[in-house]
C-alpha positions in Angstrom: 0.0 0.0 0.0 3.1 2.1 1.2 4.4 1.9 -2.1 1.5 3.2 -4.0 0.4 6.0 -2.1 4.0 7.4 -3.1 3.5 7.0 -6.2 0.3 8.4 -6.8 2.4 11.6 -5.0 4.7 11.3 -7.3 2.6 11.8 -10.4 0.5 14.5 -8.2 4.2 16.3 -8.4 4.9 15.4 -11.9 1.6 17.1 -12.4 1.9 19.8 -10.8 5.4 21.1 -11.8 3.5 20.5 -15.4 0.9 22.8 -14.7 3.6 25.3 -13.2 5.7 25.2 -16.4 2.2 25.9 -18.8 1.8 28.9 -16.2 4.9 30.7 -16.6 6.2 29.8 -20.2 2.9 31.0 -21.4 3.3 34.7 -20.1 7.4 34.6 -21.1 6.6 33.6 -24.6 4.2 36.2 -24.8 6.7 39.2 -23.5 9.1 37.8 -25.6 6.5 37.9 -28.9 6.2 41.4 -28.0 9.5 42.4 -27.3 11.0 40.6 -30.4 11.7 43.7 -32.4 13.2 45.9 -29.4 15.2 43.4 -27.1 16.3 44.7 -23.6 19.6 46.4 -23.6 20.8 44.2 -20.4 19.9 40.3 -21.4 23.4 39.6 -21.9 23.8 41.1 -18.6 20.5 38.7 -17.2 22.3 35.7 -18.5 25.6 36.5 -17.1 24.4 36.9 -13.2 22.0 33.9 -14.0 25.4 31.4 -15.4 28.0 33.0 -12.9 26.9 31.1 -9.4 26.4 28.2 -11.2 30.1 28.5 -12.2 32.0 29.1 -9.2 
């Protein structure tokens, strides 16, 4: 029984992190759309902070 009930949580997760992913690619892809003609100055700068802790 032990082993089921984990795994139903386990797809409840799966789920979940789903649903999270739909929620906020949805609104990036959207910004992006619209900001496809002017890109932001600073997204080199963006991607730099976001790859640097990983580094060190």
């Amino acid at each position: 029984m032990r082993r089921k009930k984990s795994f139903n949580e386990f797809k409840e997760i799966t789920q979940a992190i789903q649903e999270q992913k739909e929620r906020t690619l949805t609104p990036t892809l959207k910004t992006v759309h619209k900001t496809e003609l002017k890109p932001p100055s600073n997204i080199t700068d963006a991607k730099k902070s976001v790859l640097e802790p990983i580094g060190s």
